[in-house]
C-alpha atoms as a printed R data frame, in Angstrom:
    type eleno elety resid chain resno       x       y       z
1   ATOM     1    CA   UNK     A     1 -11.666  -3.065 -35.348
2   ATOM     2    CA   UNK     A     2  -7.986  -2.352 -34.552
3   ATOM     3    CA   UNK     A     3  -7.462   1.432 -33.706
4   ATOM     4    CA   UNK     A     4  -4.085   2.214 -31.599
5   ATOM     5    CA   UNK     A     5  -3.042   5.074 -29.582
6   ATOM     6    CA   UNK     A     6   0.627   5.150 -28.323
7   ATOM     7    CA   UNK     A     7   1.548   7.745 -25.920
8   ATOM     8    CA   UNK     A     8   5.240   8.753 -25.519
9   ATOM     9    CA   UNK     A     9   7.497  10.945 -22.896
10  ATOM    10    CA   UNK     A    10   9.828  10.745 -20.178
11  ATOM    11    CA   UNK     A    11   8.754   9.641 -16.345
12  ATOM    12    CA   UNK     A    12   6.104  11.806 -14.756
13  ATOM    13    CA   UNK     A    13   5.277  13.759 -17.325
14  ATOM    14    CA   UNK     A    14   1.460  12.550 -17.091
15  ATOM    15    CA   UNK     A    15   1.067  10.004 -19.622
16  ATOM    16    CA   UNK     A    16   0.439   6.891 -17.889
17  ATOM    17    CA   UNK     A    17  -3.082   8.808 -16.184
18  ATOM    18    CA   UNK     A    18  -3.806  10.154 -19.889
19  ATOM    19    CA   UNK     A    19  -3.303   6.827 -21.145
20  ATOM    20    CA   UNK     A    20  -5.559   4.941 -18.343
21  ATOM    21    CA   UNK     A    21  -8.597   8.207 -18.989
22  ATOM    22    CA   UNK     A    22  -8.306   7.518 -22.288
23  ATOM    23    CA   UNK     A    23  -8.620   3.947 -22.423
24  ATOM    24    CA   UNK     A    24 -11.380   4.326 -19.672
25  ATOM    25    CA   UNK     A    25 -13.264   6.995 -22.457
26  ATOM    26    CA   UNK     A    26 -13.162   4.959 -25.451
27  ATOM    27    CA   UNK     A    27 -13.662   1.306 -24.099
28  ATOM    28    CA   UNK     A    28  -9.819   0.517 -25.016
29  ATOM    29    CA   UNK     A    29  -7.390  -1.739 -23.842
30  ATOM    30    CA   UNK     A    30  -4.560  -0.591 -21.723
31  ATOM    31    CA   UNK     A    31  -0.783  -1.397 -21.578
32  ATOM    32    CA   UNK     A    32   1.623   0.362 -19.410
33  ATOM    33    CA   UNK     A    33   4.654  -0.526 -21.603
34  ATOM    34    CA   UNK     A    34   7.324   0.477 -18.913
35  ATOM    35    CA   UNK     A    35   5.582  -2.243 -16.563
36  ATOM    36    CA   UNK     A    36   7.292  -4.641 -18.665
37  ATOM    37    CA   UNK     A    37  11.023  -3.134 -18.295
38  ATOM    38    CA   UNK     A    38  10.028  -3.015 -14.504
39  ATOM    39    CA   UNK     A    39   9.259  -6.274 -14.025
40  ATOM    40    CA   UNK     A    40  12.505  -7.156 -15.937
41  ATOM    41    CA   UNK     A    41  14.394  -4.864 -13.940
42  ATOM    42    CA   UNK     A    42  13.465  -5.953 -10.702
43  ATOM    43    CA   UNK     A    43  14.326  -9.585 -11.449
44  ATOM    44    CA   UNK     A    44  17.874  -8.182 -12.541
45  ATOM    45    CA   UNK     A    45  18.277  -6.907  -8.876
46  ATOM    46    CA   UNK     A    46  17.082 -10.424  -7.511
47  ATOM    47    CA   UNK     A    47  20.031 -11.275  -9.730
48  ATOM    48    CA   UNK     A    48  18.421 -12.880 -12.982
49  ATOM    49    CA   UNK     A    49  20.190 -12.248 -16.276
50  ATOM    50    CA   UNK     A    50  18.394  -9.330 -17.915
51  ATOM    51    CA   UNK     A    51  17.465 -11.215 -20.956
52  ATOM    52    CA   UNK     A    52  16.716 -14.141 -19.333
53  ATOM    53    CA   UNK     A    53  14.277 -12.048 -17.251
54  ATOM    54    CA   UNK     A    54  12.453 -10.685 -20.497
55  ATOM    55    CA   UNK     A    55  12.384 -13.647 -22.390
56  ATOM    56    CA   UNK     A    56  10.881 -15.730 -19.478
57  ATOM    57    CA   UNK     A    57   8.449 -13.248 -18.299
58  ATOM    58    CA   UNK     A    58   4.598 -13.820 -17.128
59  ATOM    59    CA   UNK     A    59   1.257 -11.832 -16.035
60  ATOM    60    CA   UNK     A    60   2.200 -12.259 -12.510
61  ATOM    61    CA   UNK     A    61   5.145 -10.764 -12.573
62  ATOM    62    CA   UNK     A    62   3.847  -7.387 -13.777
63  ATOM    63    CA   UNK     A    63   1.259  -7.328 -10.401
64  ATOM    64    CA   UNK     A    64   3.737  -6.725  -7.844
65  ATOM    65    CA   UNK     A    65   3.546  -3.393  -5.468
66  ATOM    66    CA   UNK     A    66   7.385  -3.216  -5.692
67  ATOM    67    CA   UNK     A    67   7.253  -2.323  -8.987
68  ATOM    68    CA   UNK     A    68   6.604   1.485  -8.348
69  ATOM    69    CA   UNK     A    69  10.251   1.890  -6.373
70  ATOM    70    CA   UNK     A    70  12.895   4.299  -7.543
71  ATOM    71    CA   UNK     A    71  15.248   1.325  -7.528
72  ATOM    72    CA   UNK     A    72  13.231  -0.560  -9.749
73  ATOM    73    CA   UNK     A    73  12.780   2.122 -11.874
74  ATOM    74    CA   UNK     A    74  16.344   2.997 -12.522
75  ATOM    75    CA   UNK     A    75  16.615  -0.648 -13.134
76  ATOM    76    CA   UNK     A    76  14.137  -0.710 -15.278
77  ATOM    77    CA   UNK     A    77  15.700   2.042 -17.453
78  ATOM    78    CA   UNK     A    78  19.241   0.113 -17.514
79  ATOM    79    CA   UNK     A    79  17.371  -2.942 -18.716
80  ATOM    80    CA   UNK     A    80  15.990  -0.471 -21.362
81  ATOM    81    CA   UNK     A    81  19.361   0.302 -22.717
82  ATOM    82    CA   UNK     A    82  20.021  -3.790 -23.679
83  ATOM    83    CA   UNK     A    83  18.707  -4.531 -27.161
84  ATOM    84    CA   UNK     A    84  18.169  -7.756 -26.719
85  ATOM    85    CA   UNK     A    85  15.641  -7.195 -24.391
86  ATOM    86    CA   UNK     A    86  13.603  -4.302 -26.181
87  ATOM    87    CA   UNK     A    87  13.760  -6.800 -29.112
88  ATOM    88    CA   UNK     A    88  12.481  -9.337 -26.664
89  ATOM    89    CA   UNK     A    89   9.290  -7.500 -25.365
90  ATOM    90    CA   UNK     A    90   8.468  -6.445 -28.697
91  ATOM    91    CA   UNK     A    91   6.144  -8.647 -29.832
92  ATOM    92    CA   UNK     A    92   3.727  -8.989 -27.111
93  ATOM    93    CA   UNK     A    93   3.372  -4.966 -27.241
94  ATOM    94    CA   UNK     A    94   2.559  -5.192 -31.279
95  ATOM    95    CA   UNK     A    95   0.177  -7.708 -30.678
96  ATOM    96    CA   UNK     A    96  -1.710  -6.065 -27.712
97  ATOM    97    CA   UNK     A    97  -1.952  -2.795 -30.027
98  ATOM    98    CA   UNK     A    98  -3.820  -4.016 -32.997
99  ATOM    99    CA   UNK     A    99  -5.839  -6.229 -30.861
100 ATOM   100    CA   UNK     A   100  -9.916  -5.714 -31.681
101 ATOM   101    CA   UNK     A   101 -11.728  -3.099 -29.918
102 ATOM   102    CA   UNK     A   102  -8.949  -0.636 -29.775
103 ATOM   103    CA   UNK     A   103  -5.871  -0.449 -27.425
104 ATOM   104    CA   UNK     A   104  -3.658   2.309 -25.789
105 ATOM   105    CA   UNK     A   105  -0.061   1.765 -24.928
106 ATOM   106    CA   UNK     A   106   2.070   4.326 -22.938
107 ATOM   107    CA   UNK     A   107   5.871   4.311 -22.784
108 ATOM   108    CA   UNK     A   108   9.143   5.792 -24.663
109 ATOM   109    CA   UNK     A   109   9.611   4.216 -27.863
110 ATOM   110    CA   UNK     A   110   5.761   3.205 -28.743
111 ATOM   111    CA   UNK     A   111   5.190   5.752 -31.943
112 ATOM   112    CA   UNK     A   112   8.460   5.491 -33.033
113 ATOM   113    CA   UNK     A   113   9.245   1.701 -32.664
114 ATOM   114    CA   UNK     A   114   6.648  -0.226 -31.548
115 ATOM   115    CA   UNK     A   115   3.449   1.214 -33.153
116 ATOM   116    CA   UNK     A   116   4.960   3.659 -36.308
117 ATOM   117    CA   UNK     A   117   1.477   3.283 -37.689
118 ATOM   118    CA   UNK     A   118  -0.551   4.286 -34.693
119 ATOM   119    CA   UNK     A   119  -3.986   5.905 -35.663
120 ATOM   120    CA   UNK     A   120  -3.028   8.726 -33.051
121 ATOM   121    CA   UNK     A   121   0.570   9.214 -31.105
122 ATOM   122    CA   UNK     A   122   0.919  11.665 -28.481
123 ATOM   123    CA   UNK     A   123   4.530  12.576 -26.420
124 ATOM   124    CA   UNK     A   124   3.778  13.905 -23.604
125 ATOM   125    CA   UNK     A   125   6.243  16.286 -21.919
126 ATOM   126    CA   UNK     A   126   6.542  18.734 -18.932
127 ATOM   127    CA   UNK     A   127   9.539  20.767 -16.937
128 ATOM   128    CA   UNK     A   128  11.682  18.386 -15.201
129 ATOM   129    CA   UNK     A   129  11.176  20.124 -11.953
130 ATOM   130    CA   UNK     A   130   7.250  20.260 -12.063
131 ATOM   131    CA   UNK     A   131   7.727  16.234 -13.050
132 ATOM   132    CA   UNK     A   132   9.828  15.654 -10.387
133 ATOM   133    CA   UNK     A   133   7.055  17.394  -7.767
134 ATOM   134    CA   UNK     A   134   4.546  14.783  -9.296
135 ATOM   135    CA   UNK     A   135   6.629  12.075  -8.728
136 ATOM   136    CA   UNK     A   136   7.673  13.072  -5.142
137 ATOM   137    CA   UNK     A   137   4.311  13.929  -4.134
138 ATOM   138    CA   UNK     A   138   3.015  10.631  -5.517
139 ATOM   139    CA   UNK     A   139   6.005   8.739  -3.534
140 ATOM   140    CA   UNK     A   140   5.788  10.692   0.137
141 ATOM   141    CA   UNK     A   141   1.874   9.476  -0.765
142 ATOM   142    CA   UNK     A   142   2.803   6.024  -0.996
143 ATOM   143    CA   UNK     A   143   4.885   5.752   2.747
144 ATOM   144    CA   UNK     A   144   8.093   6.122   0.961
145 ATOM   145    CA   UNK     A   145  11.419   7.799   2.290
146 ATOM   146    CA   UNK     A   146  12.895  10.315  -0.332
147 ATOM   147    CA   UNK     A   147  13.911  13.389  -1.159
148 ATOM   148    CA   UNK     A   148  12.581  15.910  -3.618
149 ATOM   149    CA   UNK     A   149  16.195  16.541  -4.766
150 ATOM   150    CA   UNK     A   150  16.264  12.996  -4.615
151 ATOM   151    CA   UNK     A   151  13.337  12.579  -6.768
152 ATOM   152    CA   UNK     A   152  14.539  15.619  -9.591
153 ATOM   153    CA   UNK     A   153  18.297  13.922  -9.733
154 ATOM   154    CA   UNK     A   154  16.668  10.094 -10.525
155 ATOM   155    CA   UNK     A   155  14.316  11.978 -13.360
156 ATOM   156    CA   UNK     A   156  16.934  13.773 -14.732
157 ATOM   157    CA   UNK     A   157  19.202  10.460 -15.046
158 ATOM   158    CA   UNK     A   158  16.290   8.421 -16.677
159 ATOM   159    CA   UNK     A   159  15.933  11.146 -18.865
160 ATOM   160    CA   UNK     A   160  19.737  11.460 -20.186
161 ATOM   161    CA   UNK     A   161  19.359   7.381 -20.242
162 ATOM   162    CA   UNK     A   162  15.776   7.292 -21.810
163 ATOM   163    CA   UNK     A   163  17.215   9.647 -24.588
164 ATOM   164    CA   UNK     A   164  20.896   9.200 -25.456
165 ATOM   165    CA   UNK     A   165  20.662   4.951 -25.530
166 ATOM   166    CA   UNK     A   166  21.367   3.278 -29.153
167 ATOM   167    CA   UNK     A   167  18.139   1.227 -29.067
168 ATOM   168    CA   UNK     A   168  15.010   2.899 -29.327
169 ATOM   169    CA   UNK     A   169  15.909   6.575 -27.994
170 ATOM   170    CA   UNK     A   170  12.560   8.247 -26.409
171 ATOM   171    CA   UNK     A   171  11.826  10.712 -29.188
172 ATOM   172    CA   UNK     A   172   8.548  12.484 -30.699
173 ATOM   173    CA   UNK     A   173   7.500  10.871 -33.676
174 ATOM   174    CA   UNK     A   174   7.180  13.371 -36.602
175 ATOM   175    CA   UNK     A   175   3.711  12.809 -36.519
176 ATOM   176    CA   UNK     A   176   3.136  12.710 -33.005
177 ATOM   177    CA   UNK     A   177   0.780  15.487 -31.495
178 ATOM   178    CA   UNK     A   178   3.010  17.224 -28.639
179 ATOM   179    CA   UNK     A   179   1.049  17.943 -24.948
180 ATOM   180    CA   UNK     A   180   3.063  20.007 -22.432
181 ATOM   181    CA   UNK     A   181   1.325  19.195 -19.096
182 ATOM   182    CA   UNK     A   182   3.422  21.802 -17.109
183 ATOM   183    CA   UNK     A   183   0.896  24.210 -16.662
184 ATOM   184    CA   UNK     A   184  -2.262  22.016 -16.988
185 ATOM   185    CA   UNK     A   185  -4.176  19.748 -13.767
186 ATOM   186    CA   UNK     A   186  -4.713  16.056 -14.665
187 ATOM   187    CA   UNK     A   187  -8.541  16.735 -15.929
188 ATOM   188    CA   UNK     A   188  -7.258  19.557 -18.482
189 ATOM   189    CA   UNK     A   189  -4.439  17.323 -19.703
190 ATOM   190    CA   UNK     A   190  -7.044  14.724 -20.192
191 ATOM   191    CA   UNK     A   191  -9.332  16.619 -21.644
192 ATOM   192    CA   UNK     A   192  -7.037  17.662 -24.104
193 ATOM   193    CA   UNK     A   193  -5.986  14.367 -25.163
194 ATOM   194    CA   UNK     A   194  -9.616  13.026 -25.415
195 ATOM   195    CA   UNK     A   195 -10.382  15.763 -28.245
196 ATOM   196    CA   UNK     A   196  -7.096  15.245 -30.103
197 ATOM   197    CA   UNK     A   197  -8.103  11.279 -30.357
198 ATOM   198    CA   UNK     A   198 -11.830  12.272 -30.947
199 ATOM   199    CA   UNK     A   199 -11.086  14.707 -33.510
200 ATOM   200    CA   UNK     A   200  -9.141  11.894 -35.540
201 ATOM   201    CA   UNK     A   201 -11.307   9.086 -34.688
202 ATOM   202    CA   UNK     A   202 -14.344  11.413 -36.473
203 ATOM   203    CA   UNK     A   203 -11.936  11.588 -39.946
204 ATOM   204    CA   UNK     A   204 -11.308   7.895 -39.938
């Protein structure tokens, strides 16, 4: 049976590990959504047409380690901003959401564009400057060479971008259950989200 959850919010703000837990929990399927715009963005600095990019792109493409870059992701969020491409990439995320057994898909327009009738919708959101920690620690992690200033300054772009573009603004949907992760560690932000979905799984 088809049950969707589609998890919402700007970078770092936790909901790409609440999205994996949760999938993990319930047996669901898992789609990191802003994989796609990624992969389309990093073609777009190999010099492929943007739409070209999305409408030709495969499995493999969405496996590469250069995918997690700050210059992929700001590409990634320019790509975003195109229309054509959202409208592109839409289908594939619609039919991975009602798929049987259940699926989970994390991004910044999935409750309000891609899945409006998502059994559960969460946007998850934290201070910009507690995100930006997240990200930088997660980066230095990784071997790479940035700055924490750096770091805050690229989140606070995507954000403006993420939220002011024409197509598919990141927004809350009305109905979407709202989890500040600022003051919580990844297993209490987990554990949250697990008994908001349980909760509403038990009505259904």
């Amino acid at each position: 049976m088809a049950f969707s959850i589609a998890i919402d919010g700007p970078a770092a703000s936790g909901k790409g590990t609440i999205a994996r837990a949760l999938a993990d929990h319930f047996g669901f399927a898992h789609l990191d959504t802003g994989l796609l715009y990624r992969a389309v963005g990093a073609r777009t600095l190999n010099g492929v047409d943007a739409l070209e990019a999305a409408q030709t792109l495969v499995a493999e493409d969405l496996e590469s380690d250069e995918l997690r870059t700050p210059a992929v992701a700001q590409a990634a969020s320019r790509v975003a901003t195109i229309p054509e491409v959202r409208s592109a990439l839409v289908d594939f995320q619609r039919a991975f959401a009602r798929r049987d057994g259940g699926a989970v898909l994390d991004g910044r327009d999935i409750g309000t564009v891609i899945c409006p009738d998502a059994e559960v919708k969460l946007f998850v959101v934290a201070d910009d400057e507690v995100r930006a920690q997240r990200r930088f620690d997660e980066l230095v992690k990784k071997g790479m060479d940035v700055t924490r200033q750096d770091v805050l300054s690229d989140i606070r772009q995507r954000d403006a971008r993420d939220s002011e573009r024409a197509a598919a603004p990141m927004t809350a949907a009305g109905d979407a259950h709202v989890l500040d992760t600022t003051q919580m560690n990844i297993s209490q932000a987990v554990e949250e989200a697990i008994k908001i979905v349980a909760e509403i799984r038990a009505r259904r």
